[in-house]
N, C-alpha and C positions, 0 to 999 in steps of 0.2 A: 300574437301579442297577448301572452298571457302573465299570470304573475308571478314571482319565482321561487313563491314557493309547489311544485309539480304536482305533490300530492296531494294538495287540498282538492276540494270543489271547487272552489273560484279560483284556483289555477288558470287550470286548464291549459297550461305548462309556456306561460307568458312571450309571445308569439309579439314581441314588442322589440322594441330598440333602447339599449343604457350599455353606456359605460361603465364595467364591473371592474372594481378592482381590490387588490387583496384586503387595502385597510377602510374598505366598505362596509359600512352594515346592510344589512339585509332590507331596512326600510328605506336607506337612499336609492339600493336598486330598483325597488321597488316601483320609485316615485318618478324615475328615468324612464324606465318603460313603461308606465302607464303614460306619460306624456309625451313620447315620439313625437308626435304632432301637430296635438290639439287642433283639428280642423275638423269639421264636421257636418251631419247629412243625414240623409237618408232617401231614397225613391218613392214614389207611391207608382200603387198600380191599379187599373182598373177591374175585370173580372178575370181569375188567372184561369188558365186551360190543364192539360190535363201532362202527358208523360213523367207519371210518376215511378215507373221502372226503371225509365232513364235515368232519371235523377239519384235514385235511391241505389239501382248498380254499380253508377260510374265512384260514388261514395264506397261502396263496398267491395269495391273490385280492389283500389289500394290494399284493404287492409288484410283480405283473401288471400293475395298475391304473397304479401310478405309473409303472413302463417306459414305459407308455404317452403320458405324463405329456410337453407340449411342451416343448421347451427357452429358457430366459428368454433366452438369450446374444442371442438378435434384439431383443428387446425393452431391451436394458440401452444401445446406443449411445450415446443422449442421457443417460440415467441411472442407470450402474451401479451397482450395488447394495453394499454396504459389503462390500468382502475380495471383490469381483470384479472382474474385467478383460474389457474388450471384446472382445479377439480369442479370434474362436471358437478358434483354435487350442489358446488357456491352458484351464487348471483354476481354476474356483473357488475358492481356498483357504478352508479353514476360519479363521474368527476367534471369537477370547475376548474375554468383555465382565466387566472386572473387577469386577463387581455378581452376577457369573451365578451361580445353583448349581449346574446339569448343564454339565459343559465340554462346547466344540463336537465333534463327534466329527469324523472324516476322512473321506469316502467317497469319495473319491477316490483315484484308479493304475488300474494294467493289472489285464486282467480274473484272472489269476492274483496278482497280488500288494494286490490292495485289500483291504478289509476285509469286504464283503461282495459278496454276487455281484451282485445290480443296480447296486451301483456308487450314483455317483451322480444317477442318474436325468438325464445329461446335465445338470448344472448346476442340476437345481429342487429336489435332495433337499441339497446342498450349501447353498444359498442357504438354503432353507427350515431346515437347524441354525443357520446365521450368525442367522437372524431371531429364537431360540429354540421352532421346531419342528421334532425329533425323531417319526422314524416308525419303527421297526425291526420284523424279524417274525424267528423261530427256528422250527426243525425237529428234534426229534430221534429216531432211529430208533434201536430195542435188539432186537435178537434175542437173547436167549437161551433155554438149557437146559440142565436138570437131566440129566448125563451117565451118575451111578453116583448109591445112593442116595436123600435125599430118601423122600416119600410114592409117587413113581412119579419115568421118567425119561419126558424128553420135550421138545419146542424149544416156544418160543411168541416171537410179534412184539407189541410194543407200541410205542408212538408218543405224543410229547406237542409240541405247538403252542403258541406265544408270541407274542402281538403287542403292543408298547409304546408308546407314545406319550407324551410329555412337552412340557410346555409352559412354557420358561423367563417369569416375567414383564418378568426386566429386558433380555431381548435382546427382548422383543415390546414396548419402550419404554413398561412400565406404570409400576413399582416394581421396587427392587433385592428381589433375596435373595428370591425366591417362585417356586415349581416345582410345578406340575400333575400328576399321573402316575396314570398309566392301564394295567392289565394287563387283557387277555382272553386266556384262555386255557384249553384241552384234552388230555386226551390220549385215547387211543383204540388199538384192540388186546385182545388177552389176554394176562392177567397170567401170570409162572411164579412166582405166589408159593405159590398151594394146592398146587404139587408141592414144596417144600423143604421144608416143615414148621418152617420156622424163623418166630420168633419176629418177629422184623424183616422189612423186603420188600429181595432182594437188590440190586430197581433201583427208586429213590425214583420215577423218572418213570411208573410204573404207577399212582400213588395221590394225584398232587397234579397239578389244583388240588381234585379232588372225588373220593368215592367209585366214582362214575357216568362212564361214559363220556362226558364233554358240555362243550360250551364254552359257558364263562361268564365273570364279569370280577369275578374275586380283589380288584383294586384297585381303589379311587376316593380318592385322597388329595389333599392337599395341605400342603406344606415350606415356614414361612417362617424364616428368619434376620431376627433383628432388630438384630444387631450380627456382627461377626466370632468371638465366643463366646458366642452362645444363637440357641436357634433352639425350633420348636416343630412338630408335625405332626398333621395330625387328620385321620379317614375312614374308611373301609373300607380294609384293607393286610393285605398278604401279610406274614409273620414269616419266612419266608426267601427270600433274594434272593439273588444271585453277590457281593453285596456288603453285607450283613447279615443279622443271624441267628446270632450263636455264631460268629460270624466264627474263619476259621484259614486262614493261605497254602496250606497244601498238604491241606486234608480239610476241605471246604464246597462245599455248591451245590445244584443242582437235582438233581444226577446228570447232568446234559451234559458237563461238562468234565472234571471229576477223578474220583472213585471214583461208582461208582453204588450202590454199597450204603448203606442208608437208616442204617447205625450210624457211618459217616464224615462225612456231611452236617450232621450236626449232632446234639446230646445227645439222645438221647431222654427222661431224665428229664423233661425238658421239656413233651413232647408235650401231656400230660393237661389241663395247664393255660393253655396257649394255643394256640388253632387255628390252623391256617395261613394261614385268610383272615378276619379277624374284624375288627370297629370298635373303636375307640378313640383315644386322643390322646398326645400326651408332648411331652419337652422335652429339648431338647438343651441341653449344656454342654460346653466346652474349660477349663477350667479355668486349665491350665499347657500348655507347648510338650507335643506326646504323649499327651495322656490325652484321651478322648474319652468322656464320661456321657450317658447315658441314662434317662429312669425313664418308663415307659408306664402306663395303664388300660388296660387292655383288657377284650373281650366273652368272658367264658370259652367260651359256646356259639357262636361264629361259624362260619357254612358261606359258601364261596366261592358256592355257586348259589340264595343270596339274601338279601334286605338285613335282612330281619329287622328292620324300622324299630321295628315294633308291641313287640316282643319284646327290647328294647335294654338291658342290664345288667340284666335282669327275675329273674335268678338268679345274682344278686355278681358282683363283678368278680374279675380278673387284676392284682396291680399286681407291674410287670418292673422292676428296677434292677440295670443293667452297667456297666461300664465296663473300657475296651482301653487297654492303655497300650504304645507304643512302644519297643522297646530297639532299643539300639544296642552289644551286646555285639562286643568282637574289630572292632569299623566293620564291623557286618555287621546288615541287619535279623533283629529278631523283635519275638512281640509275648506281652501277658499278660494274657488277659481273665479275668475276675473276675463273676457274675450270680447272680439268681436270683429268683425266681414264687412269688407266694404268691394262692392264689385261694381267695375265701369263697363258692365255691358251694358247693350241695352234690351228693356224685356218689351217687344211686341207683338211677339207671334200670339195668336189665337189659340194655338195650344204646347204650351211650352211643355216641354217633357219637363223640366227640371222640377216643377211645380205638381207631378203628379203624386207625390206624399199627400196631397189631400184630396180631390178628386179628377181622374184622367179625365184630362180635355178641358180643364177650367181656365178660364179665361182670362186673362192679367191686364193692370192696368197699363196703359203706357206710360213706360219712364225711361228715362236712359242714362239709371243708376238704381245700386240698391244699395243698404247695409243694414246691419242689425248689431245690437249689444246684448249679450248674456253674463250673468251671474250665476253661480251655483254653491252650496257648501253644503258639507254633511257633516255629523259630529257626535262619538258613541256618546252615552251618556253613562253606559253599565259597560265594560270591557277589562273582564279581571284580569288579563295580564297585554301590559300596553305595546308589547311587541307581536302579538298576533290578534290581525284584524277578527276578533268575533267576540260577539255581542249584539248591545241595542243602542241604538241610535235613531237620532231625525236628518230629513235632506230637504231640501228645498232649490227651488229655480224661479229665475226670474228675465223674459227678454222681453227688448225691443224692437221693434222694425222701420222702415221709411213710412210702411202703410201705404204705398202708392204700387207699387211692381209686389211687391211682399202680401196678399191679403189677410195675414196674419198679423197685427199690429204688437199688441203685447198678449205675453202668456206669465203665467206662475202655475208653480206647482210643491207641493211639500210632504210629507208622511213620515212613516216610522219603519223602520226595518230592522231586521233582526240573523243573526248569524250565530250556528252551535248551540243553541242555547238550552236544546236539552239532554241532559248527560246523555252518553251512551249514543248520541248524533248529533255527530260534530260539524257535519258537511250539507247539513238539514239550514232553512234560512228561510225568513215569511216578508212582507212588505204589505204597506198599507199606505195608499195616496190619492189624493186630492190635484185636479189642475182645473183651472181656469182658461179658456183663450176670446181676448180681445178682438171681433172680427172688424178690418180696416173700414172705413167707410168710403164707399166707392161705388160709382156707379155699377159696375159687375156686381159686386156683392150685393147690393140691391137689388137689381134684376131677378136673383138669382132668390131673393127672400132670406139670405141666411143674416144670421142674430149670432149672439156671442154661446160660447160652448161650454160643458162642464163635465166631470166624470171624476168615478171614483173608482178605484182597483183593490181588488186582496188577492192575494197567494201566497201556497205554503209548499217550498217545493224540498219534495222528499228523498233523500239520496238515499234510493235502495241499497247501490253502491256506490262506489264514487267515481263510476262513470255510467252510470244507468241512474237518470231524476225522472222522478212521477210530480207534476206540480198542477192541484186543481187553480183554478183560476173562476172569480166572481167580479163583473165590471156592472155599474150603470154610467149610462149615458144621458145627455141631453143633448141633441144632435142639433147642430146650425140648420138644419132646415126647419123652419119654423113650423112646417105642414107634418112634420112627423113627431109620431110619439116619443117618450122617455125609451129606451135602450136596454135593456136587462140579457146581460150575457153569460152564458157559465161555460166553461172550456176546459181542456185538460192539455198538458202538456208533454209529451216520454223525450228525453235528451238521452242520445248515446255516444259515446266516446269511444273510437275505436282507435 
């Protein structure tokens, strides 16, 4: 789910679902795919273990494999291939097929300036998006530590792996408007979240897609469009992606690209009632130019490392309803999303997994309901030309919860971000934020001593190329445990795009 433009940075060659069609602009596609299906999440985990060869090979074995992979350009003489040219000397170019839902991405240029580092596999990874099959793989590397502060101080390295695969139907000459999509994915390392004592984990990529250090596959979905305003999705799927989930320009993601602390990524309100990797189905709508609707079922209980077929809506569902609307304030983008989860399980286990985004094994209150309300919007304020997202801008959030099953009652958060904005790096982009979290009152959270939370983030993440980012990272904390110090973090982050 990425964006459609392929060769930015925040691409990342939009790994989403929309209905594309020829007398589209660029920014409705856009707003299609970033909204697939607004429903969202995230895991926590408690201290992660170790097979980090695992994780980092089964990522690099995809993109190894295909290098190796021969080049069609001999074979195309007599019959080139749609949006190729015979002479080895040319590039493949990428083509769109106005039926498509994932645009073609670009893999092609020099090996400094493409978009990822294999490239285009000599012409067969090129051909193979023109057909509509997409293969992508990611890497992302965090070292941090706890400097002053926290439970103790000390560095720790974690890692999380991505591999995507998408399968347009209407470039694979099935049917228009239908899209396959496929995540596998790990991370691996140790966490620094049991030295902060805070509340949240300061880097998301320690805890998603699973508690456990282990590679598994979050997604099995499938996207159809049945007209240019509706569409529908059903499977096993991930609730946050680089391009859905509580969507915001400058404070959303995995933790790869923009801020890595898990309270910029996305609402935590949220968390309790829908997991990060769960089944369910929903429906998409457009309404009017700008507004893009939502409404999902979902599995409240869903774990990314298994299907749980036997076990399916066996304790209530999740039902999500969002919707993003567009402005165009001063001819400058922003946006104003609007959501919120109401789930009829009920929460009494003494250690719910779904709950483990803040700390494994916390205790819930009983209830037998939950839901939560969120609000978001982001808005440039400087964006010299209003058809591509870069600039500076502010974002902001704001949820609520039951406060009863949920121990996060209300949260806010807001800052400044920033995209291109020094000549000569275009794909360069920094953030600066502030959040707040409201802790519920309840007997657990009293027991337990925690007080309300605070923190603040900066990063400036540097796209050596534009698929290799260096991004330093500086966080304080004030952690819900009352018996611990203030938080002082500094981390570093290497993203690679294969």
């Amino acid at each position: 789910m990425r964006p459609t433009t392929p060769v930015q940075r925040e691409s990342r060659a939009a790994h989403g679902g929309s209905a594309i069609n020829a007398d589209q602009d660029q920014q409705g596609k856009e707003h299609i795919v970033r909204n697939r299906f607004g429903i969202h999440r995230f895991v926590q985990a408690s201290p992660l273990r170790r097979r980090a060869l695992l994780e980092t090979s089964a990522v690099l074995a995809a993109a190894w494999l295909a290098i190796a992979s021969p080049s069609p350009r001999a074979l195309a003489a007599d019959q080139p291939a749609a949006g190729s040219v015979t002479d080895a000397t040319k590039t493949i170019a990428p083509v769109q097929n106005k039926n498509q839902v994932y645009p073609t991405p670009d893999y092609t240029g020099e090996f400094l300036s493409r978009s990822t580092l294999t490239g285009d596999w000599g012409g067969t990874r090129q051909e193979w998006a023109n057909k509509g099959i997409t293969l992508d793989a990611y890497l992302t590397h965090v070292g941090m530590g706890v400097v002053s502060g926290g439970r103790d101080t000390g560095w720790e390295y974690t890692g999380r792996g991505e591999i995507d695969l998408n399968l347009d139907t209407a470039k694979l000459g099935l049917w228009p408007g239908g899209l396959f999509s496929v995540i596998a994915e790990g991370h691996f390392g140790r966490s620094i979240f049991p030295h902060t004592g805070a509340l949240l984990p300061a880097d998301l990529n320690e805890v998603i897609p699973e508690v456990d250090d282990s590679f598994v596959i979050p997604q099995l979905m499938y996207t159809q469009f049945l007209s240019e305003k509706h569409g529908f999705f059903v499977g096993k799927m991930t609730t946050i992606t680089p391009n859905s989930g509580d969507m915001n320009e400058f404070a959303h993601g995995k933790g790869d690209h923009q801020f890595l602390n898990t309270a910029f990524c996305a609402d935590p309100v949220i968390l309790l009632t829908a997991p990060y990797s769960t089944f369910g189905a929903g429906v998409i709508a457009l309404p009017i130019k700008d507004l893009v609707i939502t409404a999902a079922a979902l599995d409240p209980h869903g774990r990314a490392d298994s299907a749980q077929l036997d076990h399916l809506f066996s304790d209530g569902v999740t039902i999500n309803l969002e919707g993003r609307y567009t402005t165009h304030f001063f001819d400058m983008t922003g946006h104003q999303l609007l959501g919120g989860t109401y789930s009829t399980s009920s929460y009494t286990d003494l250690d719910q997994r779904a709950l483990n985004l803040i700390i494994s094994g916390l205790p819930t209150q009983h209830a037998d309901s939950s839901w939560s309300a969120y609000y978001n919007c982001d808005q440039y304020f400087y964006q010299p030309d209003p058809k591509v997202n870069k600039g500076i801008g502010l974002f902001a959030r704001a949820g609520v919860s039951d406060g009863q099953a949920n121990p996060i009652h209300w949260f806010a958060s807001g800052g400044i971000g920033g995209k291109g904005m020094i000549s000569g790096r275009p794909n360069d982009a920094f953030g600066i934020g502030y959040y707040y979290t409201w802790i519920a009152d309840t007997q657990i959270t009293s027991r337990l001593d925690f007080a309300d939370a605070q923190g603040v983030e900066a990063f400036y993440d540097i796209a050596l190329t534009p698929w290799l980012h260096l991004t330093p990272d500086v966080q304080w904390i004030q952690p819900s445990q009352e018996r611990v110090d203030d938080s002082w973090i500094v981390g570093f982050r290497l993203y690679m795009a294969f």
